[in-house]
C-alpha positions, 0 to 999 in steps of 0.5 A, a space after each residue: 179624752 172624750 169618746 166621739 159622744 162627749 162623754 168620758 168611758 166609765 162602767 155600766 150599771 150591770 158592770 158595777 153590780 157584777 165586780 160588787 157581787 164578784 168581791 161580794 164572794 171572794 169575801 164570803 170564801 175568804 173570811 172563814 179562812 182568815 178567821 180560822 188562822 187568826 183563831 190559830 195563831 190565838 191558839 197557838 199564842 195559848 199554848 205558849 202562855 201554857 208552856 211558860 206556866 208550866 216551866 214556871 211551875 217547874 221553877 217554883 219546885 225547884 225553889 220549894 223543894 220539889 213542892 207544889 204550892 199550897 196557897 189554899 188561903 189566896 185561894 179563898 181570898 180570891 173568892 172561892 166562897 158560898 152559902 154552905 162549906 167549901 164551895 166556889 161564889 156560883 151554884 150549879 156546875 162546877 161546884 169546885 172552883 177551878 179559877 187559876 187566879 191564885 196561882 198567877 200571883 204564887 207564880 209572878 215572880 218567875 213570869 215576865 207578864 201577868 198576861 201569861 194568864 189571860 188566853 187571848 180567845 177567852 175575852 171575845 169569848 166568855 167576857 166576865 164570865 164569872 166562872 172563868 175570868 178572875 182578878 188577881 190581887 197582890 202588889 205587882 204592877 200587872 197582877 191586876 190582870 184577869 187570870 183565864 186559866 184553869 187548874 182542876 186540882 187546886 180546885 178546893 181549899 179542904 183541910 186536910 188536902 183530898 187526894 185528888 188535889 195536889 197543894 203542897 204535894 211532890 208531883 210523884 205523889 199528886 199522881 199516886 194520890 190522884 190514881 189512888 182518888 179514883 178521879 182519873 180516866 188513866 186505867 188501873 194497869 197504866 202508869 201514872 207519872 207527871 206526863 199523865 197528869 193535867 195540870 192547866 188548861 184553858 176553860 171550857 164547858 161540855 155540852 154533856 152537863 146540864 147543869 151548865 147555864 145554856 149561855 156557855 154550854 158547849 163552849 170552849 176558848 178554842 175551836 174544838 177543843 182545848 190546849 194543855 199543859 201537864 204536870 212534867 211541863 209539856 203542852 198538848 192539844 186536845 180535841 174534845 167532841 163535846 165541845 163546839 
């Protein structure tokens, strides 16, 4: 219908400027909020990758005689390799190497996906980073998948094994020998069983090391912190300062 101009009703100049500027700020308040729940449901998607590689490991002990894996040599197949003796494929900081990308081809039999392994914050994140992502060989139809995942104390493939690793140990006795190592923030006086012990998280580089390259300092898969999963198989979260 025409107006009494000729013309049909329509939004002024000013009008179309002010219902832009209004979604313009209701899109500012609201991205952050939607990009901190999908950041949750990552995490939350992290941790029950964790929690399925934790009952995994407990699958294997049960299989293996209540023994952890002691696979040092896939370890060095998968690249743990240097210059001089036992060291990872990098220099500087870590000078282990704490890649988990063994472990997702020990434990395939006992996962229902390769995916397990891969945090779904990681690739955003750190990319190839080599330090964190690793491809896992083996003759599985998805063991070509990238393993994010990081196991601190099947971080060096010595021989014999340091007390501070726990390849081819009973879970009581990678604590006892993880205390007796001194590599432990759990006191002298605390007990130390399987639910002290960490077993795998996700990757993560303190702000507090200067050796780590400034691209990746202070960086964590996840918001603060970092998920865990212990050698009794439970997952915690961990706030961590040193990290963004």
């Amino acid at each position: 219908m025409h107006t009494r101009f000729g013309r049909y009703p329509g939004f002024t100049l000013i009008e179309l400027l002010v219902v832009v500027a209004i979604i313009a700020l209701l899109a500012a308040v609201l991205f952050p909020v939607f990009a901190g729940a999908r950041e949750k449901a990552r995490q939350a998607t992290c941790q029950s990758n964790l929690r399925q590689i934790g009952l995994a490991f407990g699958m294997y002990l049960q299989d293996f005689d209540e023994r952890l894996p002691d696979r040092r040599d896939l370890k060095i197949e998968l690249g743990y390799r240097s210059d001089g003796p036992g060291g990872p494929e990098w220099t500087g900081w870590p000078p282990s190497d704490p890649r988990a990308g063994w472990a997702a081809e020990v434990l395939n039999p006992y996962l229902k996906s390769g995916e397990m392994f891969s945090c779904p914050s990681v690739k955003g994140l750190f990319g190839q980073e080599v330090r964190v992502a690793q491809k896992v060989g083996g003759g599985a139809p998805d063991s070509t998948d990238d393993s994010h995942y990081w196991i601190w104390r099947f971080d060096r493939p010595d021989d014999p094994v340091p007390l501070d690793n726990f390849w081819g140990k009973t879970e009581q006795q990678a604590a006892d020998d993880l205390r007796a190592s001194g590599n432990t923030t759990i006191t002298p006086r605390d007990p130390l069983g399987p639910a002290d012990v960490e077993l795998v998280v996700d990757p993560y580089f303190p702000r507090t090391i200067p050796s780590i390259p400034g691209g990746i300092r202070g960086k964590s898969a996840h918001m603060g912190g970092r998920n865990r999963v212990f050698l009794d198989g439970h997952v915690k979260w961990l706030r961590d300062a040193r990290t963004d």
